[in-house]
C-alpha positions as CSV (number, residue, x, y, z in Angstrom):
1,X,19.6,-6.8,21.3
2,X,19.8,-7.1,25.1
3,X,17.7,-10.2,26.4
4,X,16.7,-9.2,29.5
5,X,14.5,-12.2,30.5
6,X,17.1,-14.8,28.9
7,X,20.2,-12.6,31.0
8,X,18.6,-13.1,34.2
9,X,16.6,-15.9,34.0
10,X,18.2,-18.0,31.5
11,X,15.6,-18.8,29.4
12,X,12.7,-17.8,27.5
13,X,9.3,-19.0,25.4
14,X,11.2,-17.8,22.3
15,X,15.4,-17.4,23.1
16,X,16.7,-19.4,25.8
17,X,16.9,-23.3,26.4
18,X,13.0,-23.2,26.7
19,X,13.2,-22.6,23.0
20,X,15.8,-25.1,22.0
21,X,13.9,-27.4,20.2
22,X,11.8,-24.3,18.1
23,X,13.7,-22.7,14.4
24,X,14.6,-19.9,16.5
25,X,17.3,-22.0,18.4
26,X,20.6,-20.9,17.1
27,X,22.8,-23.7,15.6
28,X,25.8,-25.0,17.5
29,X,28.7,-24.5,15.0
30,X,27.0,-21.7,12.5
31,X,28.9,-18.6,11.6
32,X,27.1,-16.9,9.5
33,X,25.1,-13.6,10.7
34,X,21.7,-13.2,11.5
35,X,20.2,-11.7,7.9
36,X,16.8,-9.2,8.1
37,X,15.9,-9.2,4.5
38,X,13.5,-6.8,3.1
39,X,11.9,-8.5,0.4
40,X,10.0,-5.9,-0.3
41,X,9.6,-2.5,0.0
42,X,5.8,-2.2,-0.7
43,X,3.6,-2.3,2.4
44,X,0.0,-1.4,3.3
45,X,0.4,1.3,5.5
46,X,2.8,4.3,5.8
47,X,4.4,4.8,9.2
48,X,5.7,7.6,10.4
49,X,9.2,6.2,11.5
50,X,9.8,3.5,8.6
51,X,13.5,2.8,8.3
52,X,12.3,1.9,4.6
53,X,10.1,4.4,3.6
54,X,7.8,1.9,2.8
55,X,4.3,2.6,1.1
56,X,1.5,1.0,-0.9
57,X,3.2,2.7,-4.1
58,X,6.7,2.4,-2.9
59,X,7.8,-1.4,-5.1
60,X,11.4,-0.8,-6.7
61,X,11.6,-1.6,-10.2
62,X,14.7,-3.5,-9.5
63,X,12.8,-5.8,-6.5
64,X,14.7,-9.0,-6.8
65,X,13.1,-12.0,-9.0
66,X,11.8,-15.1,-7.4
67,X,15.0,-16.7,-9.3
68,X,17.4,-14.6,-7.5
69,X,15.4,-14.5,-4.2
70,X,15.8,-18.2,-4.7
71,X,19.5,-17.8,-5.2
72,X,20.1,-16.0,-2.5
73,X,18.5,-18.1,0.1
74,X,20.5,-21.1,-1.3
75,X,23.6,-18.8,-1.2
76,X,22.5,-18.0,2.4
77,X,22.3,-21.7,3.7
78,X,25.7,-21.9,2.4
79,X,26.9,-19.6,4.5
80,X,25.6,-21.3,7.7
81,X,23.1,-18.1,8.0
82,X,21.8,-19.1,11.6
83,X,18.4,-16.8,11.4
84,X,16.7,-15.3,8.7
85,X,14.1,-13.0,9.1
86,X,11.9,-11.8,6.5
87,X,10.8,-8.1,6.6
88,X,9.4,-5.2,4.1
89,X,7.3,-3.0,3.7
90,X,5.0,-5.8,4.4
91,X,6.4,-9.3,3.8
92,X,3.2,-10.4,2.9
93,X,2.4,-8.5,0.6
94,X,5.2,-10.0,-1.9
95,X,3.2,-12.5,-4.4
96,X,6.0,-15.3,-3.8
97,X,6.4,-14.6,-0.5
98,X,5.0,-18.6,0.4
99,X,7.6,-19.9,-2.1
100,X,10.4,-17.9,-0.6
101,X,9.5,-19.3,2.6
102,X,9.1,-22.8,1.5
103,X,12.5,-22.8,-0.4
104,X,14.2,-21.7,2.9
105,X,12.3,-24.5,4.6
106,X,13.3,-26.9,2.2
107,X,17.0,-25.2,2.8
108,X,17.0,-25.8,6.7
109,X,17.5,-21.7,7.5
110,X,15.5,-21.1,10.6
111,X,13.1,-18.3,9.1
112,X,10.7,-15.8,11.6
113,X,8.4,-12.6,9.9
114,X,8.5,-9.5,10.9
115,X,4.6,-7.9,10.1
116,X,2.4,-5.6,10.4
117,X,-0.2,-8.3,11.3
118,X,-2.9,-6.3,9.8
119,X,-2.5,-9.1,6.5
120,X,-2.7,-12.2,9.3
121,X,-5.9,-14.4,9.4
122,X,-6.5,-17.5,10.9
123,X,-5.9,-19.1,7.4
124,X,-2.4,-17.1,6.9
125,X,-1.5,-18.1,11.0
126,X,-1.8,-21.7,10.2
127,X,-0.1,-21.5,7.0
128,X,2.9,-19.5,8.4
129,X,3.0,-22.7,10.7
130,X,3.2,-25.3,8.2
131,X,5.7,-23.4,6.3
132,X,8.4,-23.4,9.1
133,X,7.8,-19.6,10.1
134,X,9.3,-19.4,14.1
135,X,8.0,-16.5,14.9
136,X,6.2,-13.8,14.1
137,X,6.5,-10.3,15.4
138,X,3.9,-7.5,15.2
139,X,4.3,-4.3,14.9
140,X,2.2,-2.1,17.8
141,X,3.0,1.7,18.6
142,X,0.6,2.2,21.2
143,X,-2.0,0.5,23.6
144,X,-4.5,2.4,22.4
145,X,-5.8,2.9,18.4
146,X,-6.0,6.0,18.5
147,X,-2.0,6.5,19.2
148,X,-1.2,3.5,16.9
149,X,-3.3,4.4,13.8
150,X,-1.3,7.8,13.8
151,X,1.8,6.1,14.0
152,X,1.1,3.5,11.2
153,X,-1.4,6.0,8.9
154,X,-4.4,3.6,8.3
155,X,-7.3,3.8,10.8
156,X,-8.2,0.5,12.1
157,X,-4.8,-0.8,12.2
158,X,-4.6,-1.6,15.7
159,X,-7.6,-3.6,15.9
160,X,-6.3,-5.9,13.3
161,X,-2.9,-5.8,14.8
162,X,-3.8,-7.0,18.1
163,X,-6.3,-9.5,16.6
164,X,-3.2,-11.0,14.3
165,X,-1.6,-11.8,18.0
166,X,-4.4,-14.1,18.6
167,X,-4.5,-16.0,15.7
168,X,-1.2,-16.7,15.6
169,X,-1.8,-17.6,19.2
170,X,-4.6,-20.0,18.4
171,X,-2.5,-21.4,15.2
172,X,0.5,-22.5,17.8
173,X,2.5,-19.9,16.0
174,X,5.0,-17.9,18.4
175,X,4.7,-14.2,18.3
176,X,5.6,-11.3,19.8
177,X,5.1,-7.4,20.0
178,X,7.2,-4.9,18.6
179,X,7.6,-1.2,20.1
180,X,9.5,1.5,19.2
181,X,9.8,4.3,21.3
182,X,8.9,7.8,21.0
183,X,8.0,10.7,22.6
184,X,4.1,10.3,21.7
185,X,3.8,7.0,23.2
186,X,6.4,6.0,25.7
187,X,3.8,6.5,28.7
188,X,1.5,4.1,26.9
189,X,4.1,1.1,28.0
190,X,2.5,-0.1,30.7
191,X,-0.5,-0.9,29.3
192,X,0.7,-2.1,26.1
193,X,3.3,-4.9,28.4
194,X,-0.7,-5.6,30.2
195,X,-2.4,-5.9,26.8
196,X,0.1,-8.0,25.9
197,X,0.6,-10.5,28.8
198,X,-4.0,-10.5,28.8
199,X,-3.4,-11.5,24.8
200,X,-0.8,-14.2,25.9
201,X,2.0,-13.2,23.6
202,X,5.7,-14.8,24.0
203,X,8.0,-12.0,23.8
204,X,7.9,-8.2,23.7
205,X,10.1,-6.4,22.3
206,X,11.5,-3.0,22.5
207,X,12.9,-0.6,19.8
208,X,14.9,2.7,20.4
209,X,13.9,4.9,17.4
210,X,17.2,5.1,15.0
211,X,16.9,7.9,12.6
212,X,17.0,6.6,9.3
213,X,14.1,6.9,6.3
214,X,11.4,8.5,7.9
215,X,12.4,7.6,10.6
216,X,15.3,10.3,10.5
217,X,12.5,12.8,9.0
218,X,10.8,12.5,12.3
219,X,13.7,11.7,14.4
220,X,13.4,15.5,15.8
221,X,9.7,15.5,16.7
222,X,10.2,11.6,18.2
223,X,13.0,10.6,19.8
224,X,13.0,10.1,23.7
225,X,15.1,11.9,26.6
226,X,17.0,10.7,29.1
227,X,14.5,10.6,31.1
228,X,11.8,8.7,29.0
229,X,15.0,5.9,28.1
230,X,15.6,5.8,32.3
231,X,11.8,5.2,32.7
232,X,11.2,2.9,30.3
233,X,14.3,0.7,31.2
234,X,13.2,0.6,34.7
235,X,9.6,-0.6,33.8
236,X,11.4,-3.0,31.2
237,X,13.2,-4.3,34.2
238,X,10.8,-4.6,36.8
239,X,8.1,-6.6,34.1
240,X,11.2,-9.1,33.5
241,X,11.3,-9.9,37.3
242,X,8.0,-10.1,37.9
243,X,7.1,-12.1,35.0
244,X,7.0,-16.0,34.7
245,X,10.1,-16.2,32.3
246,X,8.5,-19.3,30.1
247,X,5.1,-17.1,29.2
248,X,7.0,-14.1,28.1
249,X,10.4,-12.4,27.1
250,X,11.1,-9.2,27.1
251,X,14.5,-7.4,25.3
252,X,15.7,-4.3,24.0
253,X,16.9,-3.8,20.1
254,X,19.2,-1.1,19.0
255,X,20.8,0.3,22.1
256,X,23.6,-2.0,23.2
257,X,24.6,0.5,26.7
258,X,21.0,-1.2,28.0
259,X,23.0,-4.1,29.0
260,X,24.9,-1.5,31.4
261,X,22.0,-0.2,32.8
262,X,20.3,-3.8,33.3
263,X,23.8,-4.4,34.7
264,X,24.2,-1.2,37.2
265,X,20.1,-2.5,38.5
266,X,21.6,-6.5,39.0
267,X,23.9,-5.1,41.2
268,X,22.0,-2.5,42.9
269,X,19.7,-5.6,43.8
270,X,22.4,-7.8,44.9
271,X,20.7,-9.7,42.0
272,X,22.7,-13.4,41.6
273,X,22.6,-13.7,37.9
274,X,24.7,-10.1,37.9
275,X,28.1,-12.3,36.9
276,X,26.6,-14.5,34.4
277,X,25.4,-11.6,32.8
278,X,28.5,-9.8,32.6
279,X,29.8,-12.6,30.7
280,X,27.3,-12.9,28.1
281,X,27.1,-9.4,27.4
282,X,31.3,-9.1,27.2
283,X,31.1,-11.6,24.9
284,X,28.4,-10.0,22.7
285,X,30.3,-7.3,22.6
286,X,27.9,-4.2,21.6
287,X,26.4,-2.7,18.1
288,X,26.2,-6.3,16.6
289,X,26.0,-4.0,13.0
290,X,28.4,-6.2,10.1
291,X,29.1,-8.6,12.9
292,X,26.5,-10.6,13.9
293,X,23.8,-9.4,11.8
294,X,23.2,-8.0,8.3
295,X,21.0,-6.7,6.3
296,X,19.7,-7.0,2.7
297,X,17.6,-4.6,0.8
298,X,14.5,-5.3,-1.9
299,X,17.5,-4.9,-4.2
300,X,20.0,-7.1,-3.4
301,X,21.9,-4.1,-1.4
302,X,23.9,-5.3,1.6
303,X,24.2,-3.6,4.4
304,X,26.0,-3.8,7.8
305,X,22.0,-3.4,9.4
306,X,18.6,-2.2,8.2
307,X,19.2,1.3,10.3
308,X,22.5,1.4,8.5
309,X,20.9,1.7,4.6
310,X,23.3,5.0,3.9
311,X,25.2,4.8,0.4
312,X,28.4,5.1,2.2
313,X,27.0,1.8,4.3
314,X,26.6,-0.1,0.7
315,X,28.6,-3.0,1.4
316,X,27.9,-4.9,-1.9
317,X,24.9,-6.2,-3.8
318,X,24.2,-9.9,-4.8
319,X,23.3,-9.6,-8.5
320,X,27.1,-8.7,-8.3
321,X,28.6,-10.8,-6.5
322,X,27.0,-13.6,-3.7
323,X,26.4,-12.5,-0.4
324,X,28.5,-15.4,1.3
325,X,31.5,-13.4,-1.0
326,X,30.7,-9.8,0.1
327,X,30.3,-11.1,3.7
328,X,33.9,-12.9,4.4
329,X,35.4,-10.5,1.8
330,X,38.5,-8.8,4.7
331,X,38.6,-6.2,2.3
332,X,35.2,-5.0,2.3
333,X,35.8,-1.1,3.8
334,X,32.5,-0.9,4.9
335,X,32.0,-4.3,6.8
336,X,35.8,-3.7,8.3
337,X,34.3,-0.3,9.8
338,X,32.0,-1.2,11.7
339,X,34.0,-4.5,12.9
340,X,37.4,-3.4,13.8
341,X,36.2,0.4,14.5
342,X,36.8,1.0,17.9
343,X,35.9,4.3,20.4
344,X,36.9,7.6,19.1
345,X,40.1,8.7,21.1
346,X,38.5,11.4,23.6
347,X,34.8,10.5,23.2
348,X,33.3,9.7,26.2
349,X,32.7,6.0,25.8
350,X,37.0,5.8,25.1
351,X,37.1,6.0,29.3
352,X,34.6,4.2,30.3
353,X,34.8,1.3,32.4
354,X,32.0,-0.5,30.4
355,X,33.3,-0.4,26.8
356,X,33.9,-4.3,27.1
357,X,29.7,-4.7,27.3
358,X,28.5,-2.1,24.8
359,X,31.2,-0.7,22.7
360,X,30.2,2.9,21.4
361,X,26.1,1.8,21.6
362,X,24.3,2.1,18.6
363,X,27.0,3.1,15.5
364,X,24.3,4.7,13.3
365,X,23.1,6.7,16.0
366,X,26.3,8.1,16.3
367,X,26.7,8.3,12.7
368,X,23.9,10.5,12.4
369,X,24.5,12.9,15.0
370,X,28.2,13.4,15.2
371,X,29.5,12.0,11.6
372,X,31.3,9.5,13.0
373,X,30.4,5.8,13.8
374,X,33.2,5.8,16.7
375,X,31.5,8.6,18.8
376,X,29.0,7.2,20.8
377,X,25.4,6.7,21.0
378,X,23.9,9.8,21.7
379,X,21.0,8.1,23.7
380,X,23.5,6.3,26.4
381,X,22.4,7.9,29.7
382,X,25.8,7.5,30.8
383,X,27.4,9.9,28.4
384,X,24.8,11.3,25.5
């Protein structure tokens, strides 16, 4: 993800030394990745671009037990996980959902949700709270309900979306909206960022559309253009200057060659946090896929991501062996791939002069359109 309110203005309500004292402040000395765990694949909608294919009849059979669930988180803290964030389908819609969360409490892991919202009342906001949830990110494709109740398949969604915002707001629980981008509601930005600042949310948040699930299904009908990713990077950029940097974040997710173009603006704009930048986002280092995150499935499949939930991807699965083994396993194929993999000799991102910040971009972008995870991301405005 590129922070672009934490790159140039060194902080933020939810990343950044304004947070330091919340669960989402990262631990000095942990090495483990960041882990988005779908605990379940059941969820109370059916969105058009779900990575999961999640649906109200969609549980697995295999879905792990509370006892394993339990197991893994222990097996987790072990491994000096830094973040864990628990996704679906619909987190909350998993019956033990408040004992997994407790048990990771009880654990020390720094734990946030990833929702819907449309499950969140002002009971639910509180309890979240108490049970050492960070932060909680909602789901909104569109400023309007109309656009967003397409997206998500339920009418009425947006309306308890947006009011989920509020009670988290009024429960002191720190939350943020989630965005993916598409060609049926990119111009609806704008007013989304406004609804979002008038609601008094922390963060906002940014998804380029990876085709994966239904999310691949659709990928032909919904993914942007250059000129939709230019336009919505510039309004991206302009909100994060113009915005009070300890009311609300914004950031990008799943497109690492944003931190070029937030770099080729700083220095356009003679902008002095250009250089400290640079550094951050050299050290990051791009796709953070099987390096700095991970992902694991309702089944106990691990994954270098959640876009990356191909059978070749299949990096292991607890039940066989724990996921602190499959993770610092140097022989894992998989996890080696998208480490050590580096630009594809005569792809365009193998001469460029900003390889350092982004790598190749998204891998599983490239994956799926050229069959190779070393190619490039085919939504870099430089080169796709």
């Amino acid at each position: 993800m590129i922070r672009f309110t934490h790159l140039i203005h060194g902080e933020g309500p939810v990343s950044g030394p304004a947070a330091k004292h919340s669960h989402l402040a990262f631990e000095e000395g942990r090495r483990g990745p960041v882990v988005f765990w779908n605990i379940t694949s059941r969820c109370n909608l059916a969105c058009t671009h779900c990575y999961l294919r999640s649906g109200p009849r969609r549980r697995r059979e295999d879905e792990l037990t509370t006892g394993e669930a339990k197991s893994l988180i222990d097996d987790l803290a072990a491994a000096n996980v830094p973040l864990l964030l628990f996704s679906g389908g619909e987190p909350l819609m998993r019956e033990d959902f408040w004992s997994l969360a407790a048990h990771a409490q009880e654990r020390g892991i720094p734990a946030v949700l990833s929702t819907n919202g449309t499950l969140i009342t002002p009971t639910v906001a509180r309890r979240l709270r108490d049970a050492g949830i960070g932060y909680a990110g909602i789901s909104l494709d569109g400023a309007t309900a109309a656009t967003h109740d397409l997206f998500r398949g339920v009418v009425g969604s947006f309306d308890r979306s947006v009011q989920a915002l509020k009670y988290c707001i009024d429960a002191g629980l720190r939350c943020g909206v989630r965005f993916t981008v598409t060609k049926r509601n990119h111009s609806e930005l704008g007013r989304l960022i406004a609804l979002a600042r008038s609601i008094g949310v922390h963060r906002f948040c940014v998804y380029w559309l990876v085709p994966s699930g239904r999310g691949g299904d659709a990928h032909a009908d919904l993914q942007v253009g250059p000129g939709e990713v230019q336009g919505v990077i510039d309004l991206i950029y302009r909100e994060t200057l113009r915005t009070d940097p300890a009311a609300m974040e914004f950031l990008t997710v799943d497109a690492p060659q944003d931190g070029v173009c937030l770099l080729e603006m700083l220095k356009a704009d003679a902008h002095p946090a250009y250089d400290r930048t640079y550094r951050l986002l050299a050290r990051m280092g791009g796709c953070s896929a099987g390096r700095r995150v991970a992902n694991i499935d309702p089944s106990g499949n691990v994954y270098p991501c959640q876009f990356a939930q191909f059978r070749e991807f299949l990096a292991g699965n607890i039940r066989d062996r724990p996921f602190s083994e499959i993770w610092s396993d140097p022989g894992n194929q998989v996890l080696t791939a998208f480490r050590e993999g580096e630009a594809r000799p005569g792809s365009p991102c193998s001469t460029c002069d900003r390889q350092e910040v982004c790598g190749t971009g998204c891998r599983v972008r490239a994956y799926v359109r050229y069959g190779d995870l070393n190619s490039g991301d085919p939504l870099c405005l430089r080169h796709g």
